[in-house]
N, C-alpha and C positions, 0 to 999 in steps of 0.2 A: 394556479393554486400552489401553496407552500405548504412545508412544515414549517413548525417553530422550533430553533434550537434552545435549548432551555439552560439560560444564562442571565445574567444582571438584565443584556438587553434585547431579549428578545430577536434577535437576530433569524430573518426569513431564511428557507434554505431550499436549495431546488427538493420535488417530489420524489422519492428514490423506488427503486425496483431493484427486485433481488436477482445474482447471479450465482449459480452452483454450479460445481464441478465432481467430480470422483464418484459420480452416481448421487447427487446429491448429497454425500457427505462435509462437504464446505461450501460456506455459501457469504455471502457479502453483497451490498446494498450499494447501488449509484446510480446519480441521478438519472431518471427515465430517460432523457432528451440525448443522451451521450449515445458514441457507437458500441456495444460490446463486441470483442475480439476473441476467437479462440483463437492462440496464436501456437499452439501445439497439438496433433491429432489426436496423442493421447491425453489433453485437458491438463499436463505438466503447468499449463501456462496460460491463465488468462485476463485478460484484459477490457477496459474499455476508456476510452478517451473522448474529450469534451468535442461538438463540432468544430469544424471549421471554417471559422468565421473571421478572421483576419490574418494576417503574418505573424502574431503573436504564439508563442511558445502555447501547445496543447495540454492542458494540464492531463493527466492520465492517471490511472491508477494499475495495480498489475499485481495478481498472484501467481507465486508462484510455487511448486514441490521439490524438492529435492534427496534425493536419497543422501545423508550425514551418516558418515562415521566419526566418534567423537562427540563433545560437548557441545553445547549449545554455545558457549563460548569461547571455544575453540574454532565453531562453525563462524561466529560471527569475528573473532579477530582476523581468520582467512577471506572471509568476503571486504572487509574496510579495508584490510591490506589491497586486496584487486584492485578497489571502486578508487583508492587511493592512487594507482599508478594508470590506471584505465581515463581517468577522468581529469578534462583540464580545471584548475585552481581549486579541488577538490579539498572541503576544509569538515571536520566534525565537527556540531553545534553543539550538540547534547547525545545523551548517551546515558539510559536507565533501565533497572530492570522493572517490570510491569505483567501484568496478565493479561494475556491475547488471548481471546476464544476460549477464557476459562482454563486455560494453561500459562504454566509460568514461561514468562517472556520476557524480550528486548525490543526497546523503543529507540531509535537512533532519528537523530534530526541534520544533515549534513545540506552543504551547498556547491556549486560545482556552473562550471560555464558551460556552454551548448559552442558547437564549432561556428553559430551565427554570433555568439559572445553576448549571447543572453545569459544571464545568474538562472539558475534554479534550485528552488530550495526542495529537498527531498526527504521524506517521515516514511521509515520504514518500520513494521511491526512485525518480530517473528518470534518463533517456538518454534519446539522439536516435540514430536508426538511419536513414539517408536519409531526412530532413526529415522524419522520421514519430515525435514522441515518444512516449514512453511513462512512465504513471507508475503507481506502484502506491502506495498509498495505505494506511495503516492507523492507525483511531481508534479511543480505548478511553477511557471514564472514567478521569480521572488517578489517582485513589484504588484504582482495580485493575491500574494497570499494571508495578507488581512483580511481580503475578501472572501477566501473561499477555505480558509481555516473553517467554519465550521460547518461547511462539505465535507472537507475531508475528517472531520473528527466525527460526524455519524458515519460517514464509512468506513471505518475505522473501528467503531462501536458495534457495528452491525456484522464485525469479522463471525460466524459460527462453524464450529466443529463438531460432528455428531457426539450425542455423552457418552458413547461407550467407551470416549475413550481413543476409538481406532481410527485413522484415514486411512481409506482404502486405496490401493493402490491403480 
């Protein structure tokens, strides 16, 4: 069974199920069939990524928190500076500001090689909500991401932060 992503053409999309974190203060949608991951005991960090099912690159997606001091822009020129020298052929696609979870936000689209010299293309969405960022994250081999662009844009869509306003720590 699908959803329908709701464009020119109707495009099927896997079934999604939601994941929360911070006492259920943040929460985001991906596909049922994938593994979810908490990959920090205190939920700073989670994840979940598509099976495996070939030698092909995992497409993933990953929240993560971080305590910021500073701007939101400030936050993010020190992270692409990193992703920049961390990452081989690491290139900026795009780069705008946007609203995440009903807060004002940054959308970045970059591309970068894996140490097997696969491309991957990578949309990361974040904001700062009292000095506490957050970003969500989604990579996918670049050769499939025709395919699974409108995966990743309902989960993407489905990012939620409670209204009060706060994420809990």
């Amino acid at each position: 069974m699908t959803d329908v992503h709701q464009g020119s053409e109707q495009v099927p999309t896997a079934r999604l199920t939601t994941m929360s974190t911070r006492g259920g203060g943040v929460s985001f949608a991906v596909p049922e069939h994938w593994d979810a991951i908490e990959l920090s005991p205190d939920g700073d960090v989670v994840a979940a990524v598509e099976p495996d099912d070939s030698d092909r690159f995992r497409t993933n997606v990953v929240l993560m928190f971080a305590d910021v001091q500073g701007s939101l822009a400030e936050w993010q020129r020190t992270t692409q500076h990193l992703e920049s020298q961390e990452l081989d052929g690491y290139l900026l696609l795009d780069h705008e500001e946007i609203t995440v979870g009903g807060h004002v936000g940054l959308r970045r689209l970059t591309t970068h090689s894996t140490p097997a010299h696969e491309s991957v293309t990578t949309e990361s969405w974040t904001t700062l909500v009292d000095g506490t960022g957050i970003t969500l994250t989604a990579r996918v081999g670049t050769l499939r991401l025709t395919h699974l662009a409108p995966v990743l844009d309902a989960v993407a869509a489905s990012l939620v932060m409670r209204t009060d306003g706060r994420v809990p720590a």
